[in-house]
N, C-alpha and C positions, 0 to 999 in steps of 0.2 A: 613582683610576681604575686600575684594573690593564690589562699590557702590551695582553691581546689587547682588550679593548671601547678602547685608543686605538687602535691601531691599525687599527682598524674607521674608527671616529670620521675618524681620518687619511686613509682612502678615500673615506668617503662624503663629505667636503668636498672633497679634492682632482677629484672625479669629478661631481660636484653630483648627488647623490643625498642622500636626507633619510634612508634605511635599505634595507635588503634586504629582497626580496620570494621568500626561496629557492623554487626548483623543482626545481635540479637540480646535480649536480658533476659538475664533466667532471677524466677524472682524462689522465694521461699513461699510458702502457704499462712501458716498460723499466725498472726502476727504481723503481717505483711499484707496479704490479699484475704481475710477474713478477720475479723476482731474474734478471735476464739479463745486465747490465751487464757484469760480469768476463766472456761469453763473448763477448758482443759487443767487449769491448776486447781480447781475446785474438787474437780473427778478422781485429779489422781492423790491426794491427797484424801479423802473418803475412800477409796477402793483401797489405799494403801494400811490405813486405821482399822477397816473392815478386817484385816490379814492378819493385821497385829505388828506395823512396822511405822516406827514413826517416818513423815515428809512433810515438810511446811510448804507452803504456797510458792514463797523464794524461792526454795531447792526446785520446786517442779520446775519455776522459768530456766534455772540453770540447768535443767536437764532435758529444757527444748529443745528439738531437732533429731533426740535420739530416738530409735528403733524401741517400741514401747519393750520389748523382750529386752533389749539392752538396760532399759530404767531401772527394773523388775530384778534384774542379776546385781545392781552395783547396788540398789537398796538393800536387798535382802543379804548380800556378803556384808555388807556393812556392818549389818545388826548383827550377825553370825547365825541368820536362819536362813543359808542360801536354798532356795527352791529349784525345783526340778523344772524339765521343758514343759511336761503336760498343765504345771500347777501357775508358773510363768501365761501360760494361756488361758490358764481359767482366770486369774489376774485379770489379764487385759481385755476377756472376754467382758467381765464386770466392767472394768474401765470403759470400755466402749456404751455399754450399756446407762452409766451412769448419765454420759457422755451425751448420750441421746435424748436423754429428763431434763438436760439442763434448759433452762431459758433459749429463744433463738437468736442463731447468730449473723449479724449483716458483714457485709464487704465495709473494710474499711473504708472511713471518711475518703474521698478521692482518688480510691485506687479505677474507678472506671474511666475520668477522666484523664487519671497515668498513662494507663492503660490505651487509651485513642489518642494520645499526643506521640507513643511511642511508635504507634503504629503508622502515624503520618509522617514520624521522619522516616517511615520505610526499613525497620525493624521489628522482625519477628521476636515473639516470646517462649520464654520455655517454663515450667514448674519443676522445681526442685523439694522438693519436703521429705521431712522423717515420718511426715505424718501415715498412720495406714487407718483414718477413722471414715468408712465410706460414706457417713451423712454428709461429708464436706466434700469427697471426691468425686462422687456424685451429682452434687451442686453445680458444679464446677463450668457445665456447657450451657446452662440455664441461665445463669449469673452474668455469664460469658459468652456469649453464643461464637462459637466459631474464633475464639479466645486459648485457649489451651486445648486443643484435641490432642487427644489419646499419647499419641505415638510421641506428642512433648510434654508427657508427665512422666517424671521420677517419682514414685511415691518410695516408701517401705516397702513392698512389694517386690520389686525391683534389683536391691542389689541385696548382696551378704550383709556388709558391712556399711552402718548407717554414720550419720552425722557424727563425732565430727572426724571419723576418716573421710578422705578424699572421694571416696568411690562414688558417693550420688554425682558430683560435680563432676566428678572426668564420664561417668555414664552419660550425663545431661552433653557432653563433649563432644562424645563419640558417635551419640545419637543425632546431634545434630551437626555433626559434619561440621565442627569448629573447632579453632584456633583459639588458645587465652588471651588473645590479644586482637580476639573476633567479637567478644564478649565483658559486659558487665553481669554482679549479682545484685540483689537486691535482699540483705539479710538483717535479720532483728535481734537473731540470738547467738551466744557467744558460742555455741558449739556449730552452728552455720556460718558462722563466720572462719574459725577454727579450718572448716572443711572447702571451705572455698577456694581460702588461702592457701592450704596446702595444696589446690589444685591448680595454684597459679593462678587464682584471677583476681582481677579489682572488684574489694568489697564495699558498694554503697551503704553503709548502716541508717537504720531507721530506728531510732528508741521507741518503743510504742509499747513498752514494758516498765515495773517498778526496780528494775536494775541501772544503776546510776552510768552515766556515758564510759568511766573509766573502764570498765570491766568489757566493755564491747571494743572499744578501742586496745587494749592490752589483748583485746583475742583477735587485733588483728585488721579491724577496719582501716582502709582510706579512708574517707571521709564520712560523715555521720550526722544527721539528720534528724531534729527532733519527734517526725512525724511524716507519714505517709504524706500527709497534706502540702507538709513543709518541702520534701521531694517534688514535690508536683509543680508547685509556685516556682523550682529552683533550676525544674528541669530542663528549660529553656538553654540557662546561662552554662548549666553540667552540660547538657551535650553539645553545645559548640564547644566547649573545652575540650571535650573527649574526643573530637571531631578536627579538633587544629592543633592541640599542643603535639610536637615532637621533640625525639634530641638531637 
């Protein structure tokens, strides 16, 4: 049996399901469907020095997926200068703003072509992100025409409780009128990954970050992926997999 039909296997017993019944993949944003990572690490790393708290670049990836108010509280407890709600949004206020200086960002290598091979096996998509930066959410139907509307985007916005609780992925669940066993994700960070999982579903990882495989796979991925591109060439042979292994 080869890697990916165990791995399969490995889920659907762990999860008690007998096989997948796809409908649909919910992908994450940053990282995945945009290359924005570096400016997002860049931003919050300068807004954070502006404040007076140290973040290295690393730290920002590790801190992908969360609610920028969530970032803002575990930085600033850390150093022992926790800030308040008002000063948390002037924070992210700045962030956003930096955000927007930085260089322009394209859709990752291949994710349009992902994106119309998915749609031909006759599977819808949905958006999952922690992100709430509307230069990219925005984008979104421009980039994508008729690709992610509205009503299948989880941003920040959306729930209380950001990445990597559960609550964006069982939202994206509810919203879409699916089963964990209706769906794959499509995740790059270990705190999306974290939250997927706990909502029960099979997490495709894509490395497309300076964090080494082991730390995406200890938070949880199935199978893992060195690049959006590498998914795309593979997706062929994943979704007849996903499509015929049972137990």
């Amino acid at each position: 049996m080869n890697t990916i039909s165990q791995a399969i296997q490995n889920y659907l017993q762990k999860e008690g399901y007998r096989r997948f019944m796809l409908k649909a993949v919910l992908f994450d944003m940053d990282g995945v469907i945009y290359d924005s990572m570096p400016n997002h690490a860049t931003s919050w790393v300068k807004v954070m020095q502006s404040f007076g708290f140290n973040m290295s670049g690393e730290e920002a990836y590790m801190h992908e997926g969360r609610k920028g108010d969530d970032t803002i509280s575990i930085v600033s407890r850390r150093e022992g200068k926790e800030v308040d709600a008002d000063e948390r949004k002037r924070i992210y206020r700045k962030k956003t703003e930096i955000f927007g200086s930085c260089p322009g960002i394209l859709p990752m290598k291949c994710i349009s072509e992902l994106l119309r091979m998915i749609a031909g096996n006759g599977l819808g998509v949905m958006l999952v992100t922690g992100s709430g930066q509307p230069s990219l959410l925005e984008r979104l139907n421009n980039d994508f025409p008729d690709v992610f509307i509205r009503e299948r985007v989880i941003s920040s916005f959306d729930v209380i409780n950001g990445k990597p609780h559960p609550e964006p992925y069982l939202t994206a669940l509810h919203r879409g009128d699916l089963k964990p066993c209706e769906t794959v994700v499509v995740e790059n960070a270990p705190l999306g990954i974290e939250s997927a999982r706990a909502a029960g579903l099979f997490v495709i990882a894509v490395n497309t970050g300076p964090l080494p495989d082991s730390i995406l796979l200890e938070s949880g991925a199935n199978i893992l992926y060195p690049s959006i591109e590498a998914l795309y060439n593979a997706w062929e042979q994943l979704y007849d997999s996903l499509t015929k292994v049972t137990l």
